[in-house]
Structures are given as C-alpha cells and as structure tokens.
C-alpha positions in Angstrom: 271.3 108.3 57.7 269.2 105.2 56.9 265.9 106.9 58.1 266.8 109.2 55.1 266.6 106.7 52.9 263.7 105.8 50.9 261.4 102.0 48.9 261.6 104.4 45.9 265.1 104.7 46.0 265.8 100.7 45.6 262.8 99.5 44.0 262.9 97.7 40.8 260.6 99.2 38.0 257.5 97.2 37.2 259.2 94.3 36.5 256.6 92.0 36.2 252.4 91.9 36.3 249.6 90.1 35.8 246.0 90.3 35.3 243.0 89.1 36.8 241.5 87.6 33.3 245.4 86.8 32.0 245.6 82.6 31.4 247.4 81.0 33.8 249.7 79.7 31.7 250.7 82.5 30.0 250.9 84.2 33.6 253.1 80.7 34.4 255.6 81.4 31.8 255.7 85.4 33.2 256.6 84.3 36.0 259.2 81.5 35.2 261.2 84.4 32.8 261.3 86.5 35.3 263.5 84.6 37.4 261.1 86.2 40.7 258.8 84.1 43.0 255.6 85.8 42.6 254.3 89.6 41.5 251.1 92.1 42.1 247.7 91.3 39.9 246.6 95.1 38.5 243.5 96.5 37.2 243.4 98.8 34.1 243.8 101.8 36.6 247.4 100.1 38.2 245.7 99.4 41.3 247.1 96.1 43.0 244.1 93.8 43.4 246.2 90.6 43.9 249.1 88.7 44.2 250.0 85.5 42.6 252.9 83.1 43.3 254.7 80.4 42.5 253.4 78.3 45.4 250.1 79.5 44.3 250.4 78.4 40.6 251.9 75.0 41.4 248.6 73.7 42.8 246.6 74.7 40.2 249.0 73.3 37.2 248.9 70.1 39.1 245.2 70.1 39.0 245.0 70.8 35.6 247.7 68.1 34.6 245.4 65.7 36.3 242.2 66.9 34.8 243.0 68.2 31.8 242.1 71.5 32.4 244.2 74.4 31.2 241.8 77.3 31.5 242.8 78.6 34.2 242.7 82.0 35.0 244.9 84.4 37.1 242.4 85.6 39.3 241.2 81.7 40.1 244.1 80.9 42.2 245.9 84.9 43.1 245.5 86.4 46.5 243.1 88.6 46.7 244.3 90.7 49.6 247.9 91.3 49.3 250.0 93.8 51.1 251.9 96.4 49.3 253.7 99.3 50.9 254.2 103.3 49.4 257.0 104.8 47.7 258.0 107.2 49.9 258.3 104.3 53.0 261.7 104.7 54.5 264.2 101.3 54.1 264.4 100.9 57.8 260.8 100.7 58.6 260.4 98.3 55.4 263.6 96.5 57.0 261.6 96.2 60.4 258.6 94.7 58.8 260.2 92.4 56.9 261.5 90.9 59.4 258.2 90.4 61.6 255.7 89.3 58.5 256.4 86.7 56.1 256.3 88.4 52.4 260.0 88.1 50.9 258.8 91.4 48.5 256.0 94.0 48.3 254.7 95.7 45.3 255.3 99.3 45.6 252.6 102.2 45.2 253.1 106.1 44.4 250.7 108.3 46.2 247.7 107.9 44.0 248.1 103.5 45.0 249.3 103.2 41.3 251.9 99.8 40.9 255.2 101.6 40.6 257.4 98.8 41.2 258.7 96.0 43.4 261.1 95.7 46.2 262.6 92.6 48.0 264.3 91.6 50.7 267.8 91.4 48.8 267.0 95.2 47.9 266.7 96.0 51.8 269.6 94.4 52.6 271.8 96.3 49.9 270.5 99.6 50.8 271.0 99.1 54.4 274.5 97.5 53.6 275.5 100.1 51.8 275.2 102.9 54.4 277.8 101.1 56.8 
C-alpha cells in the first residue's frame, strides 16, 4: 500500500521562495516567518536554480554585521546545485533516501521541473505513519 503512495500527495504548496537577485535580508526575514530551515531559489520560469538556508545566511549576516555590508544578495551565499525530487516520486523511495543523504526537505517538481512545492521529513514520516 505505501508504494501507492505518492511526494505530491504530502507536499506542502510553495510555501516559501527566493530569488537569485532578492536581498538577503529581505530573503532573511522570508525565511525567519516561515518558521522552515531553508527553501528552493527559482528563476522566472519556476525552475529551482538554488537553495538557500539558514546555516547559509548566518555566515553571511555575520559578515555583514562586521563589515557593514548589507547588500547581500541571495544568490551570493545559495547553493547552487541543490537536489529536488518529482511529484510523482513514491513516499517510500523518498523515505529510503532520506535516510541515506543528508537534506531534512526537497523542493518538489511537476513534470515540466516547475517548483510545485516542498516536502520534509516530518511529511514522510506522517504519510508512512498513517498507512499502519
């Protein structure tokens, strides 16, 4: 029954994302209201291009807080290769890579690789949980 079961299914919306030339700060502040630890950079087309975290931000604003600097961009301190999976991904084989690679949450693609949303680990674990 679980291999039935479907990212798209569990996903959030898009609940949060950034741009490349979006102000760090601004992007801070995103991020802090969102109560989640980090969300996909997209392009104008909704093509994931990066990823930017918390632990990613914190260097930066410490930087600037030091120098003075607040014009930081997004796309200065985002990953620029992050992993994402597709809609249609069933729970279990997310389940199984979650637990061999480090991301805590993926941003999730439709068939044209188009940000449709985000899924985390608590969303595994509650579809999973609620099969037994």
């Amino acid at each position: 029954m679980l291999d039935n079961l479907q990212v798209k299914q569990f996903m959030s919306g898009k609940s949060i994302a950034f741009t490349k030339e979006m102000n760090l700060q601004t992007a801070v502040d995103k991020l802090l209201n969102s109560n989640l630890i980090g969300g996909p950079v997209v392009n104008e087309q909704g093509h994931v291009v990066g990823w930017l975290s918390e632990q990613d931000c914190m260097a930066k604003l410490i930087e600037a807080s030091y120098y003075s600097d607040h014009s930081a961009l997004v796309e200065d301190v985002m990953s620029s290769a992050p992993l994402s999976i597709h809609s249609t991904l069933s729970i279990v084989d997310l389940a199984q890579k979650m637990i061999k690679e480090k991301p805590k949450m993926y941003p999730v693609l439709d068939e044209d690789n188009v940000y449709v949303g985000l899924i985390t680990r608590k969303m595994v674990l509650k579809a999973i949980k609620s099969q037994l």
